[in-house]
BAKE-486307 format. One record per residue (C-alpha): residue number from 0; x, y, z. Coordinates in steps of 0.1 Angstrom, whole numbers, plus 5000, padded with zeros to 4 digits. Example, Ala and Ser with C-alpha at 12.3 -4.5 7.8 and 13.67 -1.06 7.14 Angstrom:
<sites>
(0 (5123 4955 5078))
(1 (5137 4989 5071))
</sites>
This chain:
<sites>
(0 (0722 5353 5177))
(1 (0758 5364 5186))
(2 (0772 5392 5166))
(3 (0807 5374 5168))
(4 (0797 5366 5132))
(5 (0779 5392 5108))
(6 (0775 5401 5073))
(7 (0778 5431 5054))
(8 (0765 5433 5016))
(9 (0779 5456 4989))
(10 (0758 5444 4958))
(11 (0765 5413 4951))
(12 (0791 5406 4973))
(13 (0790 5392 5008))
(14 (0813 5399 5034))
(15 (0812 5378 5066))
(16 (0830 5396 5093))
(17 (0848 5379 5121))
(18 (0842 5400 5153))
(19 (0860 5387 5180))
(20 (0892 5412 5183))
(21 (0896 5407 5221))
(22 (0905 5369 5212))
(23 (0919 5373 5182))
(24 (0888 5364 5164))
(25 (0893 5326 5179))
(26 (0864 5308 5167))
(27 (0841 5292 5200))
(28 (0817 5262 5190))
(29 (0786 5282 5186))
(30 (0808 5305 5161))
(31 (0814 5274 5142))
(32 (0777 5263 5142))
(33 (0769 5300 5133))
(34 (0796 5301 5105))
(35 (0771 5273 5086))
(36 (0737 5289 5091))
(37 (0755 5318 5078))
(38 (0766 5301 5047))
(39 (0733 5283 5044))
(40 (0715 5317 5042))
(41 (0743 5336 5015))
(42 (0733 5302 4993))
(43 (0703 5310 4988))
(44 (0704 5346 4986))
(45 (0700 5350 4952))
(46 (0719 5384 4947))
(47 (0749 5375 4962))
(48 (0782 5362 4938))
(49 (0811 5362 4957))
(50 (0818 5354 4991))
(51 (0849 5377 5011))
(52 (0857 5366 5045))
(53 (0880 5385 5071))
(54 (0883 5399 5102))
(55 (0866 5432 5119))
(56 (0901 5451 5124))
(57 (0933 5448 5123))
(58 (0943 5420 5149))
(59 (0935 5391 5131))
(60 (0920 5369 5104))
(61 (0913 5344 5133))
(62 (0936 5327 5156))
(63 (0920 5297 5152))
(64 (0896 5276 5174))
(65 (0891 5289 5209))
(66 (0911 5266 5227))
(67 (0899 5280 5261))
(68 (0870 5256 5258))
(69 (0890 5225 5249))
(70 (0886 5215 5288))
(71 (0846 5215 5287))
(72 (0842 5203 5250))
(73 (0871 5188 5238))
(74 (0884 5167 5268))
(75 (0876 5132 5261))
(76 (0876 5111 5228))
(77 (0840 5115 5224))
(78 (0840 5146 5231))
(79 (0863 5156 5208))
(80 (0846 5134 5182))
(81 (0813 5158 5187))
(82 (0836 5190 5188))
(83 (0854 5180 5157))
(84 (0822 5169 5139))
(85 (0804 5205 5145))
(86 (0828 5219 5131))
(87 (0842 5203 5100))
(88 (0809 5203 5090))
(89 (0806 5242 5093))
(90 (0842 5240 5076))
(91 (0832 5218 5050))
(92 (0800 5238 5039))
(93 (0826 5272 5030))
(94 (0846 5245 5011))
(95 (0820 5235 4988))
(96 (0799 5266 4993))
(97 (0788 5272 4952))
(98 (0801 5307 4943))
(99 (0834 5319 4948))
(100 (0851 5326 4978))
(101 (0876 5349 4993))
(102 (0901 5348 5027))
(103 (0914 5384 5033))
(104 (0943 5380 5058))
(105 (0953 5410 5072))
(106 (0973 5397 5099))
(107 (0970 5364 5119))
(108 (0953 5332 5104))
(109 (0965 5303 5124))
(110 (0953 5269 5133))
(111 (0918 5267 5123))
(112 (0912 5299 5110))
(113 (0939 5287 5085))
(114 (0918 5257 5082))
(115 (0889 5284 5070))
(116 (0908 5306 5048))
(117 (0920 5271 5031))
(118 (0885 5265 5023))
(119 (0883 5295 5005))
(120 (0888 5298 4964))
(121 (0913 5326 4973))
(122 (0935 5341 4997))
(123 (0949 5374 4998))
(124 (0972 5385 5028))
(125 (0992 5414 5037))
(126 (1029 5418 5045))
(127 (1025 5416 5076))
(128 (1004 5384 5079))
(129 (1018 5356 5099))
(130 (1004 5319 5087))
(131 (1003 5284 5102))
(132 (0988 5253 5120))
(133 (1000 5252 5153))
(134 (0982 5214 5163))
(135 (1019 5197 5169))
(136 (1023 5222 5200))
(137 (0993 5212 5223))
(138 (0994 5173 5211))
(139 (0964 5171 5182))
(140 (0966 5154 5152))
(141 (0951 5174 5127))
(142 (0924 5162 5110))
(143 (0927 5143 5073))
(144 (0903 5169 5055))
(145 (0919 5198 5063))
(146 (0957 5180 5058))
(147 (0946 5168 5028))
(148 (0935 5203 5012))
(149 (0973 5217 5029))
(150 (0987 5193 5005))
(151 (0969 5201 4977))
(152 (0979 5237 4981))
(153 (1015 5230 4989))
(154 (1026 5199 4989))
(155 (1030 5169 5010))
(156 (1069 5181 5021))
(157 (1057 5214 5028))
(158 (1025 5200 5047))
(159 (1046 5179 5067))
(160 (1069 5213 5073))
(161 (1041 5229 5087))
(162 (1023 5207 5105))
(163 (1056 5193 5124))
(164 (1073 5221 5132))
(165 (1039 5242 5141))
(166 (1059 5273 5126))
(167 (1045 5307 5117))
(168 (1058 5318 5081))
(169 (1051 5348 5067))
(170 (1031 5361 5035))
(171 (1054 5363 5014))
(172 (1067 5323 5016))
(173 (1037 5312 5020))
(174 (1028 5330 4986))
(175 (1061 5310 4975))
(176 (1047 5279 4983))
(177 (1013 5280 4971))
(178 (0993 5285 5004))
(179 (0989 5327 4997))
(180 (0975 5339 4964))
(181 (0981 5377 4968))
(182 (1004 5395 4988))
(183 (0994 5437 4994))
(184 (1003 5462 5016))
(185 (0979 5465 5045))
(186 (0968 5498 5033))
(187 (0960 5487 4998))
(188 (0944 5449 5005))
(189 (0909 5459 5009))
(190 (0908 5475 4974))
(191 (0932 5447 4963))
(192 (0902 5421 4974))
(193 (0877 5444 4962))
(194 (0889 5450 4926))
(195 (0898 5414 4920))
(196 (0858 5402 4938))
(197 (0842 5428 4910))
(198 (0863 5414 4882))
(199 (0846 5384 4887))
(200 (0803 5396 4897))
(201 (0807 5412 4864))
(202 (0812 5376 4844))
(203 (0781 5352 4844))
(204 (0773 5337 4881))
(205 (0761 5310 4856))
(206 (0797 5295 4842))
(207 (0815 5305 4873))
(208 (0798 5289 4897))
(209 (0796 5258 4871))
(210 (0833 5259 4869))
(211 (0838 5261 4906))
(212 (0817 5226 4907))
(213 (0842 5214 4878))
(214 (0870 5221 4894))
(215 (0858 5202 4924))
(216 (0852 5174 4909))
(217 (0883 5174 4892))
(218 (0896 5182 4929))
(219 (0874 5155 4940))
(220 (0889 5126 4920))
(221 (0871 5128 4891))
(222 (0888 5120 4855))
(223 (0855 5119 4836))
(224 (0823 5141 4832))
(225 (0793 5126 4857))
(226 (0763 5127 4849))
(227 (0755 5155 4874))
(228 (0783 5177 4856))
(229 (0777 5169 4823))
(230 (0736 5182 4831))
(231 (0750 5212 4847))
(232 (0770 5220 4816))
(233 (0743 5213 4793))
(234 (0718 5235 4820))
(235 (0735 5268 4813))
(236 (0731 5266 4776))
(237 (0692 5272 4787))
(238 (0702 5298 4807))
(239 (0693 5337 4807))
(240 (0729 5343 4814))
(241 (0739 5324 4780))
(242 (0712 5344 4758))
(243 (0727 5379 4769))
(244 (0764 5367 4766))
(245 (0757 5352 4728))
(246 (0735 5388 4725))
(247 (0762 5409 4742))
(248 (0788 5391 4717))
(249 (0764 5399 4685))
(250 (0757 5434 4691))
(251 (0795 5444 4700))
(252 (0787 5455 4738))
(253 (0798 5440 4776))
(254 (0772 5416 4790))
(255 (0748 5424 4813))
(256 (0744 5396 4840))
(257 (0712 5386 4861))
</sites>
């Protein structure tokens, strides 16, 4: 297997490390394909709570899908169709992937690795990062999914801004607009990331990763409990995570979570 892609673990968290510097951490199809065994494996790893993604240096979050292959895999109609298949499907695993997620930006995150970072719960960026979705300058239409969770972050007039225009914005507006959660100096983002990922492995995987199923739903469309959430709620009153936060409340101490 490639080591374009690799994880690190620090306790429970993940980080999955783009390692691709000498392109700019441009995403090929077998990254793509990768990226969702990856995310199949950190599901069921049972230690892991939160999910940080980012890129091995300096040079970039990712510049996106290597377009260097377009000519052999993305030439034709159905061609594309395949290409785009493979890899909203990778794209739409870290979307719903069930425990919280993280896009550290240190510099570049354009095109699709935008697209990835969007998919995240969170994204954190530095001053210096440059953002954007650059499809309007070689002729693609981007795809609904993706334009659809833009909007949701920023807008449908600032979606439209982006995608037409194919600008770069900085950190800083795009924290403005919605699109950027956090904004640090590059020297202090790691331990920015860091401190805000342990504030939440020390809460109950439990509720969190409940809630991050609510929200989706909510996301989703929903107006009303389903079934499927209403038994998940009612599942983590069973839970071991629910008899040490009701014992951690009685006995005057910070829980302890499995």
């Amino acid at each position: 297997m490639s080591n374009n892609l690799y994880v690190e673990k620090n306790g429970a968290i993940a980080t999955l490390i783009f390692n691709r510097a000498e392109k700019k951490n441009s995403f090929s199809l077998a990254m793509f394909k990768q990226l969702g065994e990856i995310l199949d494996e950190l599901e069921l790893d049972q230690q892991i709570k939160v999910l940080i993604l980012k890129g091995v240096d300096e040079t970039a979050f990712s510049a996106g899908a290597d377009i260097s292959e377009f000519l052999e895999n993305r030439f034709s109609a159905q061609k594309a169709k395949d290409y785009n298949d493979a890899t909203l499907e990778s794209i739409e695993k870290l979307y719903r992937f069930p425990k919280p997620t993280i896009a550290l930006i240190k510099t570049l995150a354009i095109g699709g690795g935008l697209e990835l970072a969007n998919s995240c719960d969170f994204r954190f960026a530095t001053s210096e990062s440059k953002l954007g979705i650059t499809a309007a300058n070689i002729g693609i239409i981007y795809n609904l999914t993706s334009t659809k969770r833009l909007v949701n972050l920023v807008g449908p007039s600032k979606a439209k801004e982006l995608l037409y225009t194919a600008k770069l914005i900085r950190a800083e507006e795009g924290k403005e607009i919605g699109l950027i959660d956090y904004v640090y100096p590059m020297e202090e983002i790691e331990e920015k990331c860091l401190e805000f990922a342990g504030q939440i492995i020390r809460k109950s995987s439990v509720a969190n990763n409940g809630i991050k199923q609510v929200i989706q739903s909510i996301i989703d469309g929903e107006n009303a409990e389903t079934k499927e959430i209403e038994q998940l709620i009612l599942d983590s009153f069973s839970s071991d995570d629910y008899k040490e936060g009701i014992a951690a409340f009685l006995e005057k101490r910070k829980a302890n979570f499995s």
